[in-house]
NUVEXMAR-419482 format. One record per residue (C-alpha): x, z, y; residue in one letter. Coordinates in steps of 0.2 Angstrom, whole numbers, padded with zeros to 4 digits, always signed. Each point is the difference from the previous one (the first is absolute). Example, Ala and Ser with C-alpha at 12.3 -4.5 7.8 and 13.67 -1.06 7.14 Angstrom:
+0062+0039-0022a +0006-0003+0017s 
//
This chain:
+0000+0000+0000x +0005-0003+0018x -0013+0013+0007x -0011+0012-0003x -0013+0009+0009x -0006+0016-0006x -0012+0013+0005x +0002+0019-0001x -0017+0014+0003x +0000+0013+0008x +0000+0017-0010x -0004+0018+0002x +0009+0012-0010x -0002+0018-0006x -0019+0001+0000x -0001+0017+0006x +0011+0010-0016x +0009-0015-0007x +0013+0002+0008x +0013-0015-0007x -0011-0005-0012x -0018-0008+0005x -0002-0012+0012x -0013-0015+0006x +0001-0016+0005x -0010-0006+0015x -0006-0017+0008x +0014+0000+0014x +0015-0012-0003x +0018-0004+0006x +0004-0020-0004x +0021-0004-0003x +0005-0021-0001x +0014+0002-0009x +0012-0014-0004x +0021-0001-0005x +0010-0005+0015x +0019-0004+0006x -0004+0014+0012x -0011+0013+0002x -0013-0002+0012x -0014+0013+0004x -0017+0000+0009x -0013+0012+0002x -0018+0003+0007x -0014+0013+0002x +0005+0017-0004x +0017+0004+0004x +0006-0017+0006x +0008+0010+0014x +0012+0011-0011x +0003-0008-0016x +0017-0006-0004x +0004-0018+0001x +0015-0001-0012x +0003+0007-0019x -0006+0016+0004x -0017-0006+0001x -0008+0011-0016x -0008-0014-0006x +0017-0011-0002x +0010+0016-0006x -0012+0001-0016x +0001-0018-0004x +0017+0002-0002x +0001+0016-0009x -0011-0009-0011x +0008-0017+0001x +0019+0011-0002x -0007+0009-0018x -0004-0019-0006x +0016-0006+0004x -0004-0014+0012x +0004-0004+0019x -0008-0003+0014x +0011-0005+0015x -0012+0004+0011x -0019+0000+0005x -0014-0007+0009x -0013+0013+0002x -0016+0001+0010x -0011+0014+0002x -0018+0003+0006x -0003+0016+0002x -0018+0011-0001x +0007+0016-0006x +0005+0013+0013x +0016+0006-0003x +0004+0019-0003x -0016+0006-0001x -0005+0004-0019x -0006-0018-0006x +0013-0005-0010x +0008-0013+0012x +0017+0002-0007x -0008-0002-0017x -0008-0016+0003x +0015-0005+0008x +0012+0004-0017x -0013-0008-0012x -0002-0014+0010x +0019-0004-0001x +0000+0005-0019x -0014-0012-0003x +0007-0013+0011x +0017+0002-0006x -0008+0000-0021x -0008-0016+0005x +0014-0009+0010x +0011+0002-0015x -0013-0001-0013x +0005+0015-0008x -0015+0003-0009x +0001+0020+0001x -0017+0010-0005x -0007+0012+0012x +0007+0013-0008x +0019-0008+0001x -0005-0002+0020x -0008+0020+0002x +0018+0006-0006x +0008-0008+0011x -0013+0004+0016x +0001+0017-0002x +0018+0002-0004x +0001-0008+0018x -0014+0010+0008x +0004+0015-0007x -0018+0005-0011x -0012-0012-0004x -0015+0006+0007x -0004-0014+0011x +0011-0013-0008x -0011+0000-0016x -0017-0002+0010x +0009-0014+0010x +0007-0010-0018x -0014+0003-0009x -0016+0002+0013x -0014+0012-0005x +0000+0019-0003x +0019+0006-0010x +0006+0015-0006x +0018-0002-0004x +0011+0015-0009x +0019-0001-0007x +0007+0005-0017x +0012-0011-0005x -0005-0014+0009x -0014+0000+0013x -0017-0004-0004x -0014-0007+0010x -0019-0002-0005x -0009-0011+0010x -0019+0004+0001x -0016-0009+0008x -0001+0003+0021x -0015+0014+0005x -0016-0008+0007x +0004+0008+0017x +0005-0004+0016x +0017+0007+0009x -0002+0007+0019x +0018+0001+0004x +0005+0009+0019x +0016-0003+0004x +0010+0009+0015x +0010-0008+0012x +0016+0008-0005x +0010-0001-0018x +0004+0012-0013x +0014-0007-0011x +0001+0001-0019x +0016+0010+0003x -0004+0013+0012x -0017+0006-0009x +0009+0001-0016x +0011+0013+0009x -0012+0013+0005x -0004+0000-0016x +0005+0017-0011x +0012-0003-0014x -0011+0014-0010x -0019+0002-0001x -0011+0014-0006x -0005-0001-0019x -0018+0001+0007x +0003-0014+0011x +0005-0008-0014x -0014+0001-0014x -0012-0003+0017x +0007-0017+0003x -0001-0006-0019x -0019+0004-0001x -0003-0008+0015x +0008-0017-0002x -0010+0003-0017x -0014+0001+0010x +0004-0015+0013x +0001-0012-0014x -0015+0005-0011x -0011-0003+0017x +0009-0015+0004x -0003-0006-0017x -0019+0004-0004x -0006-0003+0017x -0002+0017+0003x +0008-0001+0020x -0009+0018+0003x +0015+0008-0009x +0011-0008+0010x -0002+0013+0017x +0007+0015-0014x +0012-0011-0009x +0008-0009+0012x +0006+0021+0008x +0017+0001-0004x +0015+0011+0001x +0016-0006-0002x +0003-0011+0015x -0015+0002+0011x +0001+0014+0008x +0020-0002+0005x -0004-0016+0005x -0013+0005+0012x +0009+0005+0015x +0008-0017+0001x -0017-0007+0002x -0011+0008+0014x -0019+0002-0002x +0002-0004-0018x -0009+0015-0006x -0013-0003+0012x -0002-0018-0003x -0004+0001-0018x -0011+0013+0003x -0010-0010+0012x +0002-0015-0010x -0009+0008-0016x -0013+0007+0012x -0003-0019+0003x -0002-0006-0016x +0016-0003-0008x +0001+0007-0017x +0019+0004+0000x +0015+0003+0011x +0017-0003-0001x +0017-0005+0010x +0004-0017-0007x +0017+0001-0006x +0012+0011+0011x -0012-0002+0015x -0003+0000+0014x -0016-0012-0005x -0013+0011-0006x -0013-0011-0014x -0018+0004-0004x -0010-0007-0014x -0016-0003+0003x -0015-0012-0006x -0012+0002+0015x +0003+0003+0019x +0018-0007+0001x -0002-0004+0017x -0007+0019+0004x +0017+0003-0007x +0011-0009+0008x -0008+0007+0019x +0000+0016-0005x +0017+0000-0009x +0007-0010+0018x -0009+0014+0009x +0006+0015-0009x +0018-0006+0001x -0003-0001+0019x -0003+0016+0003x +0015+0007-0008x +0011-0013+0011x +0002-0013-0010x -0004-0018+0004x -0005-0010-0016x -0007-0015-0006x -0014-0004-0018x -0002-0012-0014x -0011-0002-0012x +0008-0008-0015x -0003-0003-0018x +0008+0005-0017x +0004-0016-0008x +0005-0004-0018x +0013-0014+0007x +0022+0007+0001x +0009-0010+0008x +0001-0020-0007x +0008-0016+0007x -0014-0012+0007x +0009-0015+0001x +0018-0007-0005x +0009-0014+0004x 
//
């Protein structure tokens, strides 16, 4: 192939007490053009067109080549164009979709041939857990775990809608996972495993009223909190609205609500609750979808 253009979701990780191992995919994609070159050239619009390195730094470019460097073959250079939709830093899974989408791109361009499950080892090794990278390869609902070798069980996307607010500022990856303890209560412990038990089991059956206890978690929450003000109030307000669960997508600062009815309610209410704690922000209402990332068209 001479190019290849590949899309990449949007995802939401953690799901409340997943922490690192559920994640969702949603109906909100980054696109790469990616072709091999003399040189490497890099364009980029929408979302963080105005930060995003132009050279082999580019996160995209560095995992085709990690992927392209396992598989002994050479690039000497690239040709990559970016459209953007995914806001950067904010807990949807931009750096994700940009990794996969070089993975896939770089699979394709090479005609590799690797499995989904060759391309999630090397995601997360890059990204560091695979929370968002499995939801991003494989679309859907996953749960992922490691033993040996990780594993990742795709499942079917909820019947719901996904109110996202997202602040105005970033919270990156990094510095949440810092205020993190290195140690957590027993208690805290046991509470988490039933109530990923429980967040499954109501995404599964349709049972979306479980969600508002399920989703309540205790091992990344409530140090995360601080970093994201209004956050306690704004899922508050936003299950008093009609959402039936509440969680920080991913690291934050996004805040996402699951709802079936009133999605717009919401959205205002979330906005307006994120207002009042001095925090500007801005809604979407997106989708789950069944659909990882996939090349749409080669050349």
């Amino acid at each position: 192939m001479d190019s290849v253009i590949v899309q990449a979701p949007a995802t939401t990780a953690n799901l409340g007490p997943g922490f690192d191992s559920l994640g969702l995919a949603l109906d909100l994609c980054n696109e790469i053009e990616l072709a091999l070159a003399d040189e490497t050239t890099v364009s980029v619009e929408g979302e963080g067109a105005d930060r995003l390195p132009r050279n082999d730094a580019h996160l995209v470019l560095r995992s085709a080549r990690t992927l392209a460097d396992e598989h002994g073959v050479k690039a000497p250079g690239w040709r990559l164009r970016q459209r953007n939709a995914i806001p950067l830093a904010r807990g949807l899974g931009s750096s994700s979709a940009a990794i996969v989408a070089g993975l896939v791109a770089a699979d394709a361009l090479f005609e590799l041939g690797l499995s989904r499950e060759d391309l999630l080892e090397v995601a997360a090794k890059i990204e560091g857990h695979p929370d968002n990278v499995a939801p991003a390869l494989y679309g859907g609902l996953t749960v992922c775990c490691a033993n040996e070798r990780l594993c990742c069980l795709p499942l079917p996307p909820p019947d719901l809608k996904v109110v996202v607010a997202i602040p105005d500022f970033e919270v990156s990856t990094e510095a949440a996972r810092k205020v993190m303890p290195r140690e957590i209560p027993h208690g805290d412990g046991v509470h988490n495993v039933a109530h990923v038990a429980m967040t499954l089991a109501a995404f599964l059956d349709g049972r979306y009223e479980f969600l508002a206890c399920g989703m309540l978690d205790k091992l990344h929450e409530p140090y995360r909190a601080h970093l994201v003000p209004g956050f306690e109030r704004v899922r508050e307000a936003a299950l008093r609205s009609g959402a039936y669960g509440v969680c920080l997508s991913g690291s934050g600062p996004t805040v996402a609500a699951f709802a079936d009815h009133y999605e717009k309610d919401i959205a205002a209410v979330m906005c307006q609750t994120f207002l009042e704690a001095g925090v500007q922000a801005r809604t979407l209402i997106l989708e789950p979808t069944a659909e990882g990332a996939r090349v749409v068209h080669n050349t």
